[in-house]
N, C-alpha and C positions, 0 to 999 in steps of 0.2 A: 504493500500500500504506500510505503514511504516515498517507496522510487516511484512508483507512477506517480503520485504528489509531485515529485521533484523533476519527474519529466513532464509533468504537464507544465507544470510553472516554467518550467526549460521552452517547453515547446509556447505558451504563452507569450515570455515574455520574447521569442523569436519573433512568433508573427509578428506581436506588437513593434518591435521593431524594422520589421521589414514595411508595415502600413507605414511608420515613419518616413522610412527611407526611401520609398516612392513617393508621397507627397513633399517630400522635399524632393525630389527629383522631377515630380512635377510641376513644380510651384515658379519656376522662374520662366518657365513658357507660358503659362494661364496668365503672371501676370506680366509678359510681355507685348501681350494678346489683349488682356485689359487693358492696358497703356496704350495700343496702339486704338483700339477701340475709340478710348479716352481723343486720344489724337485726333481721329478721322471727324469725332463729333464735335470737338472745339471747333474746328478747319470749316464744319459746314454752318453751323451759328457764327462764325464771322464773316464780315459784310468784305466785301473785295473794296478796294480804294475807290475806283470808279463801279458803280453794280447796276446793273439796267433790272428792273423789278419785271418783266414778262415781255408776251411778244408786243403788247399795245403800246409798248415803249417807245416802241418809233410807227410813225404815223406820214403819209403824207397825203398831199391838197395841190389842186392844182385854182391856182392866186393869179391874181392879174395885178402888172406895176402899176406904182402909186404914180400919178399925175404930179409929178416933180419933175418945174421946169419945160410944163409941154404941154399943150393945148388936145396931143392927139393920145395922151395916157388912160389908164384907167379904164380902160375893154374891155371886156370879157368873152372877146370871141375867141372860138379855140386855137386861132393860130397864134394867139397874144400871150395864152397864159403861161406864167412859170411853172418847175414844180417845187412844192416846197417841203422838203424830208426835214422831220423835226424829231429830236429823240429826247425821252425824259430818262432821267437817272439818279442815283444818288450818291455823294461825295462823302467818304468816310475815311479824313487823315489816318494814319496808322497809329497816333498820340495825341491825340486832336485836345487833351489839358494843354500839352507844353507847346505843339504845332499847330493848330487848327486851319493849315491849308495843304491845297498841293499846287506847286509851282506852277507846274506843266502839266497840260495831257492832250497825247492826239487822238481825233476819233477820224479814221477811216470808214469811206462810204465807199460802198457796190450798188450799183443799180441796174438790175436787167433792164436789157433792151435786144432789139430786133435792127437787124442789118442785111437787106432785101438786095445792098449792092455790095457783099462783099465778094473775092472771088474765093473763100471756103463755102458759098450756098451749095449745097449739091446739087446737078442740072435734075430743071424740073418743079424744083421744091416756088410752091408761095405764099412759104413762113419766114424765109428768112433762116439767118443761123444766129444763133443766141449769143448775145454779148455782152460786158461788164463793164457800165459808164461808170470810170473810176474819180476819186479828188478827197483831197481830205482839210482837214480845219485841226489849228494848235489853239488851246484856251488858255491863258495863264491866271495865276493867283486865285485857281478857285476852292472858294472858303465851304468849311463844313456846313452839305446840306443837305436833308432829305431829297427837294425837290432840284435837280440841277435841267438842264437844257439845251440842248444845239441845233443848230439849223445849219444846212445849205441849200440851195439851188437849183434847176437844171432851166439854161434859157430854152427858150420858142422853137428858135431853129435846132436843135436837141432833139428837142419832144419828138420834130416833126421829121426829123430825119432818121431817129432810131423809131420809129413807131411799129416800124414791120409792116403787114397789109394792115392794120387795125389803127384806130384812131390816138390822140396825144390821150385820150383819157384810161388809155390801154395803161399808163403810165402810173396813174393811181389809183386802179382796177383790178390791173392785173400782174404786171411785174413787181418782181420780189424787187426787197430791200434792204444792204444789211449795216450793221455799224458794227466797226471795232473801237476798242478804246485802250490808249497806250499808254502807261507813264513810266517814264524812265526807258521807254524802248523796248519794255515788255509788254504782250497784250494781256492786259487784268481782266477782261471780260468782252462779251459781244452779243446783239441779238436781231433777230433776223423778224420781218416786218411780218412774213409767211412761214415761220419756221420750218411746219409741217406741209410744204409744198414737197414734192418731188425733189430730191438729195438732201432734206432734210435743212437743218440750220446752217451748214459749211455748202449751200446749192453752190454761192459762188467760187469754188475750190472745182469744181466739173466743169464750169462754163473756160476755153484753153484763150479766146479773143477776150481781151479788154482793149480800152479805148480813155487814156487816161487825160486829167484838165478839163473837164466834161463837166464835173459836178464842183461848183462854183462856191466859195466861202462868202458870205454876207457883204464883205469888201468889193466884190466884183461886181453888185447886183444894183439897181436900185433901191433893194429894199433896205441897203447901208444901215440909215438908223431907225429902221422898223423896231419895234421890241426892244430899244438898246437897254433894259434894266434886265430884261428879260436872260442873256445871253452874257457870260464874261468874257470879260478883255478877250480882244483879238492879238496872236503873237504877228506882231509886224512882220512882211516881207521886207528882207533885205536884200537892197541889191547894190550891185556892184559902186554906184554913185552915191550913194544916199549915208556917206559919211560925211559932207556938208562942203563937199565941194562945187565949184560953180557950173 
């Protein structure tokens, strides 16, 4: 009796040991597993520098120029109007107690469109082959905000030269639209006017023609100081003269 006492207690105090020694052998995977969990979930509850909140984020409208300077402005017949791609977003410095801005950021636009005289059409076709009216816009000093804002462009003769066989309103109908957003020269986020169209949110990564200087910053336009509270600072084009010589 004594010995089987003293081997059970033997054989006890083995397993108990061995249960030890697997959960210590398991313990630093489970919780590297937990940390990384831990990880991924901080990672998506944090807001991106620049963050576009859905695909309604960018929006666009086809505008007619404001009657500045000109008797024959303010149209609204289709071969007049602009188009005007607007995107909302919101600005979330990285420290925003000690920094509450970010210097810079560029938003890259793509805009399908249709090109009825390119020579990639295939003989025959009349659609046209798909194309990516490219331009983009630098904003500076924008301070912490839920609601932030950007616009560009596309002129008349644009509309009406990419249209394909279909009209300029094909343009805020039915061609996608996408925006990137850059700071520091990486892209923190992007979203697409159509997401769920055909290639998904990255459509303009399949389209192989673009067509760039097409879609126009607020500077080039008439609608210069449309919205000016609306939109921050423009980063100046510099060019070769414009360090103040005669």
């Amino acid at each position: 009796m004594g010995l089987k006492r003293s081997l059970g207690v033997v054989t006890l105090v083995t397993a108990a040991g061995f249960v030890t020694a697997v959960a210590q052998m398991a313990k630093p995977p489970v919780a590297a597993l937990v940390a990384a969990q831990i990880g991924q979930d901080y990672a998506q509850t944090q807001a991106r520098v620049i963050q576009f909140f859905n695909e309604e984020s960018v929006t666009t409208t086809l505008v007619a120029a404001p009657a500045v300077g000109s008797t024959s402005g303010g149209s609204s017949t289709d071969n007049s109007n602009w188009l005007k791609v607007e995107w909302h977003y919101g600005i979330n410095p990285a420290d925003p107690k000690k920094f509450p801005w970010i210097d810079s950021v560029q938003f890259k636009v793509y805009v399908e469109a249709r090109d009825l005289y390119s020579s990639a059409v295939p003989p025959g076709s009349q659609d046209g082959v798909a194309i990516c009216l490219t331009g983009s816009v630098t904003y500076l000093n924008l301070a912490q905000a839920r609601d932030g804002y950007g616009v560009v462009y596309l002129h008349p003769s644009t509309l009406a030269r990419y249209a394909g066989n279909g009209g300029t309103e094909d343009f805020d109908r039915k061609f996608n639209v996408k925006v990137e957003a850059y700071v520091g020269g990486k892209l923190v986020d992007y979203q697409s006017k159509n997401p769920h169209d055909k290639g998904g949110p990255d459509w303009n990564k399949i389209i192989t023609i673009s067509v760039p200087n097409l879609v126009l910053r607020q500077d080039q336009t008439p609608f210069l100081m449309a919205d000016s509270i609306r939109y921050p600072m423009l980063k100046p084009i510099v060019t070769p003269d414009s360090g103040g010589g005669q």
